[in-house]
N, C-alpha and C positions, 0 to 999 in steps of 0.2 A: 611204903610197900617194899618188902624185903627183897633181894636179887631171887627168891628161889619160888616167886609167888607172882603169877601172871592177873589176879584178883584180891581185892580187900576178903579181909575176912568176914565168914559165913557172920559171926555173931555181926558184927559193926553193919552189914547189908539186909540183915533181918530186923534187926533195929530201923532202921532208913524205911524197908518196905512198910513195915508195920504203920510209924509215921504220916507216911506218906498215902497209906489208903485209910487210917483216922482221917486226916486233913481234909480228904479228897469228900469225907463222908458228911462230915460237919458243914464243908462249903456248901456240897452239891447235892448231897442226896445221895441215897443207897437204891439198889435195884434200877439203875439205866438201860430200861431192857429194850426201850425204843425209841424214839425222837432224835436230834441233833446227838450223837455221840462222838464222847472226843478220840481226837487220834488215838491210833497206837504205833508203835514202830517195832518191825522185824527185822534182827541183822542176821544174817547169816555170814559164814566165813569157813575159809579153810583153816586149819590148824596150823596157827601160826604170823596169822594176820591180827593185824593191831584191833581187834574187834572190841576189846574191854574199853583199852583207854578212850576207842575213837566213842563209845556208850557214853562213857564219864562227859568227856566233851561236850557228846549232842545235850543230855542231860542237862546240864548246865546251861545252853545256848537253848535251847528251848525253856527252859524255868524264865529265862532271863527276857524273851521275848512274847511267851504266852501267860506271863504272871502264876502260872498256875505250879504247883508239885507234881514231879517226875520220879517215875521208880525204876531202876533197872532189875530187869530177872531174867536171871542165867539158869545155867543146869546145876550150879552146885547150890544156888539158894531153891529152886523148883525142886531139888533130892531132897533138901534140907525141911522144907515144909511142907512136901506129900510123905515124909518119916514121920514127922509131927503131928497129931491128930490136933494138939491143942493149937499150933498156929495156924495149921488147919481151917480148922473151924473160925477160927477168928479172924481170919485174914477174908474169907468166902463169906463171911457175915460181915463184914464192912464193906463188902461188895457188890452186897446183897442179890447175890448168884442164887437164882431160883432154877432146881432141879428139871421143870420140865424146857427152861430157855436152853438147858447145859446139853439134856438131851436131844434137844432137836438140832443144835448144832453138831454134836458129835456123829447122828443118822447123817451130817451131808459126807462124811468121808469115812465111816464104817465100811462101806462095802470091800472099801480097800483093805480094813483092817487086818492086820496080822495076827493080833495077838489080843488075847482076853484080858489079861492080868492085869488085876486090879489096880496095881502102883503105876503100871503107863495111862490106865483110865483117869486115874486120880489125876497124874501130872494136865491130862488133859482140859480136864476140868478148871485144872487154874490156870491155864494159857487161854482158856474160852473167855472164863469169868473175867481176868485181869484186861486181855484183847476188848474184851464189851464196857470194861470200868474205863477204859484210854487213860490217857498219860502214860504209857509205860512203854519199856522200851525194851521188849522181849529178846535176847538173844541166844540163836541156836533150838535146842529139843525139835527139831521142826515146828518150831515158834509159822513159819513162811508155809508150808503147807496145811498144818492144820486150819489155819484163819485166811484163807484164799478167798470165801466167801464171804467172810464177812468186811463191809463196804468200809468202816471206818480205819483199817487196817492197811499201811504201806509197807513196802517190802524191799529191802535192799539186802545186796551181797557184798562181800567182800574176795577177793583172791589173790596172790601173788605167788613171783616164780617161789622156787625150792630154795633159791638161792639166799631171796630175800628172809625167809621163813626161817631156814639157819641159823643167819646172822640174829632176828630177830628172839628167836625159843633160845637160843647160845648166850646172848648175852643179860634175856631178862632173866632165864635161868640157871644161868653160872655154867653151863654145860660146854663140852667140847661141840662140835662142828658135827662129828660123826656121833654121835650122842644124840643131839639133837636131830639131826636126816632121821635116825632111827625113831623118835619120838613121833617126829610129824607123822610119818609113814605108819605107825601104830593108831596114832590118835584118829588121823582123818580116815585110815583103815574101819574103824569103831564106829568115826560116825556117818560112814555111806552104810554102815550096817543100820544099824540103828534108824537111820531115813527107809531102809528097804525093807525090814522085817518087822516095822512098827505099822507103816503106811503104806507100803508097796509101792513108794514114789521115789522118783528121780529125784534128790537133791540137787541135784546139778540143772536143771532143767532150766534156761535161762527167761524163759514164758514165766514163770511164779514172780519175777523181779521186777518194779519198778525201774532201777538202777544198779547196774554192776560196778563197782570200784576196783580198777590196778590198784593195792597195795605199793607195787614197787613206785610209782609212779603221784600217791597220792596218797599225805600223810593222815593220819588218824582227826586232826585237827582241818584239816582241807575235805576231808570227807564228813568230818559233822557238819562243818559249814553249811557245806551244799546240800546238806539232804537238809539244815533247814530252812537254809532258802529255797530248798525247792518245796515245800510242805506249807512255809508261812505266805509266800511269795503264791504258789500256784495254787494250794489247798482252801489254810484257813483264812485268805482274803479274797475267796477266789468269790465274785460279787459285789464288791466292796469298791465305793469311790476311791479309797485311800491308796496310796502306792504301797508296794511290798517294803520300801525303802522307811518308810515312816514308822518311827518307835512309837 
């Protein structure tokens, strides 16, 4: 990952999701519209918090503990394939996302909606579809408010001071100090819009979260940890004779 690049690139992450909802289709089946569904994970974050890396991480620690394929989708791969009709489509057919499941999920938080336009409908559509497929580990678009409803769906945030935020946009992208303040304060400017004029929701509302993370205080690596032991440990053994401790 270059210094001026807070994400892998769009082509190398489309490749990976693709992958990994073949995979998921061959193992398991397509259209999971009801029964035991598997997790999903929402992060949210301010701009400027380790949310990528700490993604890559959980990723990883959960592949490694639930045997299964993990996909991460952000805002730049979710713009990337609601512009695509053909990944589109083929991402939503390995998903086997039926139109009247998409709609009935979308009616539970319409009334709040702001906005008609098609391209925020779309994105919604693959935050529904992919949230109801699990394994994936959605971060940001209001990934955490639109799927509030739906049960297989946990929710964590991310924050930290300005201070830390800085130091952290300053050094993964090369920037000055006061270059970066200006960035954050742009970015996260964008996306309390974006939360307000999509959904009429409070991003910030700290009722939507499972779990809030200090950034400052709690490294990208110490927060996948824990969200998946608190997932494998309280969730997916939650029943189970076995200890959370047993591989």
């Amino acid at each position: 990952m270059s210094g001026r690049m807070l994400i892998p690139s769009i082509e190398k992450r489309l490749g990976a999701l693709i992958e990994s909802s073949r995979r998921n289709t061959l193992e398991y089946g397509a259209g999971n519209q009801s029964g035991n569904r598997k997790l999903t994970i929402t992060i949210s974050r301010e701009f400027g918090c380790e949310a990528y890396p700490m993604a890559e991480c959980l990723q990883n620690l959960m592949q490694k503990k639930t045997g299964d394929v993990w996909a991460i989708m952000d805002k730049g791969l979710l713009e990337e394939v609601a512009r695509r009709n053909d990944l589109s489509e083929k991402i939503l057919k390995n998903l086997g996302a039926k139109a009247g499941f998409l709609d009935e999920m979308l009616a539970t938080f319409a009334p709040n909606w702001r906005t008609e336009k098609d391209h925020f409908r779309l994105l919604s559509h693959h935050i529904i579809s992919l949230a109801n497929a699990g394994n994936v580990i959605l971060v940001g678009r209001g990934s955490a408010n639109i799927t509030q409803s739906m049960k297989n769906c946990y929710h964590f945030k991310i924050f930290a001071s300005m201070e830390f935020k800085i130091h952290s946009i300053a050094q993964r992208m090369e920037l000055s100090d006061e270059e970066a303040k200006k960035l954050i304060i742009k970015k996260q400017q964008e996306r309390n819009m974006f939360i307000k004029a999509f959904l009429n929701q409070d991003g910030k509302d700290p009722s939507l979260y499972h779990i809030i993370f200090n950034n400052d205080k709690n490294s990208a690596e110490k927060i996948a940890s824990t969200i998946m032991e608190y997932l494998v440990g309280g969730i997916i053994n939650k029943g189970e004779q076995s200890s959370c401790g047993q591989s």
